[in-house]
N, C-alpha and C positions, 0 to 999 in steps of 0.2 A: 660228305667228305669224312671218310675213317679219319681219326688222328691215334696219336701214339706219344707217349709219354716218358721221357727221360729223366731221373734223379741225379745221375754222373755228373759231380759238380764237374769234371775235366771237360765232361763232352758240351754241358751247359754254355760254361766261360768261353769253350772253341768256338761256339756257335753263334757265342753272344758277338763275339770278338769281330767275326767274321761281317755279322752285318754292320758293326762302327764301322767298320773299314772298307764296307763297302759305298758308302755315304747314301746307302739307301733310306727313305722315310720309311717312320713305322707309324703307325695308329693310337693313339691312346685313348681310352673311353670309358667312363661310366657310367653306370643305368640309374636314368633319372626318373621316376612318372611314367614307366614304360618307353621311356625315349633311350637312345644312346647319344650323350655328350660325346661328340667326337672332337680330334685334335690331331695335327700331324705334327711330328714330332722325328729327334734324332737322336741318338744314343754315342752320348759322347763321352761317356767312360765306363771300361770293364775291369771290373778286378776282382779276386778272391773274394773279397768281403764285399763291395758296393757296385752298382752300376747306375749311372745318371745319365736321364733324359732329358734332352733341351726344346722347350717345344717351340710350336713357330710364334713368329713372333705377334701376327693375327691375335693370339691369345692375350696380349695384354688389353683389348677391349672387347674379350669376349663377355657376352650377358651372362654366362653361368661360367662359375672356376670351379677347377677341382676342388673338392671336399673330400677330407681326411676320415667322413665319418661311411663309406662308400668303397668297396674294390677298385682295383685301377687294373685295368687289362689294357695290353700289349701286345699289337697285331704286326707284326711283317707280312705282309699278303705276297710278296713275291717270291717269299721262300715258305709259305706258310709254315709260321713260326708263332705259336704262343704262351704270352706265362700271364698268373695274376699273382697281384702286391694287395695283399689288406692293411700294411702299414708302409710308411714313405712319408717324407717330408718336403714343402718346397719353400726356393728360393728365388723368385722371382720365376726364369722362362723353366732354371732347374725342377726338376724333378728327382731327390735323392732315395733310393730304396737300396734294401740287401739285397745280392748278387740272388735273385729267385732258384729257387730249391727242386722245381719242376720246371719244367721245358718240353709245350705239348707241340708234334710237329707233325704233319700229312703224310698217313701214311704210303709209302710209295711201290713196295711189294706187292706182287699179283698173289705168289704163294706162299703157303705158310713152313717157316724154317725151322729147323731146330740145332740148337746150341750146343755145342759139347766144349765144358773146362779145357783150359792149356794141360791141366795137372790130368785128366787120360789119356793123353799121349796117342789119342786114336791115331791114325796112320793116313796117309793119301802119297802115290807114288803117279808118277807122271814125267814123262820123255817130251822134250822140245829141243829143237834145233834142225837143222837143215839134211837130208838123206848122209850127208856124208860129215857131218857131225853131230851125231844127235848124244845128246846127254841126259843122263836119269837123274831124276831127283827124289829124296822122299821129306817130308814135311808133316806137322801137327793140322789135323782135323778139328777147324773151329766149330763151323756149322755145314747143314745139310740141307738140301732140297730136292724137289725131282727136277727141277730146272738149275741146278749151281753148286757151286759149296765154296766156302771160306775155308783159308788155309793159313797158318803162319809158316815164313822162313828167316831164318838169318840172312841180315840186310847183303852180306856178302856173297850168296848165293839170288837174294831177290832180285840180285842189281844184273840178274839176266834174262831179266823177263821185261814187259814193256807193255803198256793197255794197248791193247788187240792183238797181240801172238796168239799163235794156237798151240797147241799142247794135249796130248794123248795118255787121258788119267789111265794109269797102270793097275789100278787097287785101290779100294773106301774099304778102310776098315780093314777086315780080314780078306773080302773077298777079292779075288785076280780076276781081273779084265781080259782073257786071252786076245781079243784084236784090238784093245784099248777102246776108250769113248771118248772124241774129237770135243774141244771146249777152246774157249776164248778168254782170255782176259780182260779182265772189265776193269777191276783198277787195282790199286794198290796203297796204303794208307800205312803211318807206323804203328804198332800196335806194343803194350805194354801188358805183362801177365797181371799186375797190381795198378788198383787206379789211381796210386799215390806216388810210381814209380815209372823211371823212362826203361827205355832196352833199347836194345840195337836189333829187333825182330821187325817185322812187317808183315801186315795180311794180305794176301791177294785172293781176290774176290775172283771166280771162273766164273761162266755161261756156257752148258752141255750143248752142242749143237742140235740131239736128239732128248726128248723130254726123256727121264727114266719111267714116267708113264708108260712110253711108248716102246722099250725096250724089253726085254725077256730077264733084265736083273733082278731078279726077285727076293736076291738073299738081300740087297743094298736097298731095296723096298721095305725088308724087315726089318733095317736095321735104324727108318725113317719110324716104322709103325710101331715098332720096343717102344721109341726116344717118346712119340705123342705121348704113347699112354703113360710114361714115367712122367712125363711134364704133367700130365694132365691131373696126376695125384689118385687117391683114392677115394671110390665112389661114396663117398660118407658126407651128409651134413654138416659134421662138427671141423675145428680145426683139423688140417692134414699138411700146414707147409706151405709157406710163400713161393711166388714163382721169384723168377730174377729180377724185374721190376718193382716187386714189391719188398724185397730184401732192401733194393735201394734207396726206395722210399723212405722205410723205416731208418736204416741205417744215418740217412743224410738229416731226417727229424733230429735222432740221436745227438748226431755232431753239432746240431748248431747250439744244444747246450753243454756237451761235455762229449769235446772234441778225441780226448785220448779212448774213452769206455768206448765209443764208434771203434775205434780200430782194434780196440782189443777183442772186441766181439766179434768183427770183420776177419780178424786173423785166427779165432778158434771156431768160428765157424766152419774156415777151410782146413783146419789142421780135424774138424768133428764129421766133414763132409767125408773123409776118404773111408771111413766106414761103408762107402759104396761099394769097395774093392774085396770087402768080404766074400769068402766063399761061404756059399751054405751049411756046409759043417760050421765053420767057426761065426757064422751068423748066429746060429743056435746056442753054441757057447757062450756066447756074449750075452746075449737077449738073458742065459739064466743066470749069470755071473753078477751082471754090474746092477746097480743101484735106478732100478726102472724110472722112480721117481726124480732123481738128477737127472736122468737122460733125458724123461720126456722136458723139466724147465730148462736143459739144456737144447733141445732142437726146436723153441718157438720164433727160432730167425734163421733156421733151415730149410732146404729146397722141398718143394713139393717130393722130387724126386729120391734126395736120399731116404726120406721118409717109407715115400713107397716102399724103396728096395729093403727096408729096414724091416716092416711089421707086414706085406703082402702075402708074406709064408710063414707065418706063424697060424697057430690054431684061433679060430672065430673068437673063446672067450679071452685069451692073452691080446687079442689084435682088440679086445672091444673095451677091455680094463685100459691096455696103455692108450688109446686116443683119449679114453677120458682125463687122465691124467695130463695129454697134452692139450685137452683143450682148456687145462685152465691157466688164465692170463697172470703173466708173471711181469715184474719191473725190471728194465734192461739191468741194472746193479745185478738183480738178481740169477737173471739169464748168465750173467758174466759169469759171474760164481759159480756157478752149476757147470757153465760149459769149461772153467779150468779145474775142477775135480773129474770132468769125464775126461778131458784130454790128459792126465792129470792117469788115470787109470788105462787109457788107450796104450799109453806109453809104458808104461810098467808092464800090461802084456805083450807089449810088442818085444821088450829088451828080453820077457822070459822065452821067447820064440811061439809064444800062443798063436799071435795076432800079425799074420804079414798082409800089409795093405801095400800090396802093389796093381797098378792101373794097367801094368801087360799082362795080368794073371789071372783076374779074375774075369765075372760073365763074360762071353762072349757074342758078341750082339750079333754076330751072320753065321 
């Protein structure tokens, strides 16, 4: 069984929240002598900071008790759902631990998607309603598939759609659909641009009726096969850039000892990401302009991808000085610093008209 791994403390706590409330048992166990101590058990509080497990009651004459000197793993089997605790305290049937920082969960996709920021503003256009009302809409490009794609709208426009309408995508991206490609609603969920903040936006998730495998769209094919290889980073042994998983990872370490430097990093990271939006003229200029070695302690909690688009066209020796520069490990204090002197300089050329980072202007993925 693939699984898959969540840091989002939001998505964590929904998830956690979800199975208290559903008064389903979860599993508790640890590895004794090559045996698993097991326990059933129930999760009878979630919050930001703790969540407690009550176990059954069986366990006050069980022959082995939990020990504290042992991981504690946490099975929900009917949503396959797991975390582990290497510290936690008990209380009798309680069991009291930190709200866990990971959250591993069965993977349930057939195919593999790719993410695009709220902040590119990629595009998706698509007509629903009846022959003799039909209405256009256009919306942000979350992610991509040859089977689907994610989309956000304002709740005010969302609230005309419904899981299972169909609807006739118009354009991904840049390219026009001239007979449109028939798709389905599968759900719809609220979504927030920041994981610290609410909106009035909502995602809704399609299903293309015809795979885009199977179709002759080739540029929206390219614009699948660009996304891989920017995810995928550069073909080099040494550091090149966290994916988005591991951004979070790191970031959520970060906060549980010093909860503000997390969000300051969090938030110049995306003010240092839009360096995506460069054109290659002003790529160049930048690359000779700014302070390489700030740059690189500034982008060691950056994407695979702006990376790539950062140093991919540069010359062999410039691309092989700065990864070594970025592969050497810096302390978050430090990354901070660094990345408010580059933003710090992004801004100063942007105010002299050097540097426009705009997300409708630059590359063009089809």
């Amino acid at each position: 069984m693939k699984m898959w791994s969540t840091y989002r403390k939001d998505v964590i706590k929904s998830r956690l929240l979800q199975i208290m409330e559903s008064g389903d048992e979860v599993t508790v166990w640890q590895s004794r002598d090559e045996e698993k101590i097991k326990f059933q058990a129930s999760l009878i509080e979630v919050t930001d900071s703790n969540t407690v497990i009550e176990l059954e009651d069986s366990y006050r004459n069980a022959d082995y008790k939990i020990t504290k000197d042992k991981p504690l793993f946490v099975h929900y089997a009917k949503g396959d759902a797991l975390f582990k605790k290497d510290a936690f305290k008990s209380e009798g049937l309680k069991v009291i631990m930190k709200t866990p920082v990971e959250l591993m969960m069965k993977e349930r996709r057939t195919v593999e998607r790719f993410l695009f920021k709220y902040q590119d503003f990629k595009n998706v256009s698509f007509k629903v309603g009846s022959d003799e009302n039909v209405e256009s809409l256009s919306c942000i490009l979350k992610d991509l598939s040859v089977q689907g794609l994610g989309m956000v709208l304002h709740e005010s426009e969302a609230s005309k759609l419904s899981i299972g309408d169909s609807l006739y995508i118009t354009s991904i991206t840049d390219q026009n659909l001239d007979t449109g490609l028939l798709a389905e609603v599968c759900y719809l969920t609220p979504y927030s641009v920041s994981t610290e903040s609410e909106s009035n936006l909502v995602k809704i998730g399609v299903k293309f009726s015809v795979s885009l495998e199977s179709v002759t769209y080739k540029s929206i094919s390219s614009v699948i096969s660009k996304k891989q290889l920017k995810q995928k980073g550069l073909e080099v042994s040494t550091f090149n850039g966290l994916s988005e998983v591991e951004q979070e990872k790191v970031l959520r370490k970060i906060s549980e000892e010093n909860f503000a430097l997390a969000n300051n990093i969090r938030e110049q990271n995306e003010n240092i990401d839009r360096l995506r939006y460069l054109t290659l003229e002003m790529k160049r200029t930048f690359l000779l302009q700014v302070n390489l070695d700030l740059l690189a302690a500034s982008l060691r909690l950056s994407s695979k991808e702006l990376i790539y688009d950062l140093i991919s066209e540069v010359t062999d020796t410039m691309r092989e000085e700065f990864l070594y520069k970025l592969d050497q490990p810096k302390s978050p204090s430090a990354i901070n610093k660094a990345q408010d002197e580059i933003v710090k300089f992004i801004r100063l050329k942007e105010k002299m008209g050097e540097l426009v980072l705009d997300p409708t202007s630059f590359d063009v993925l089809v």
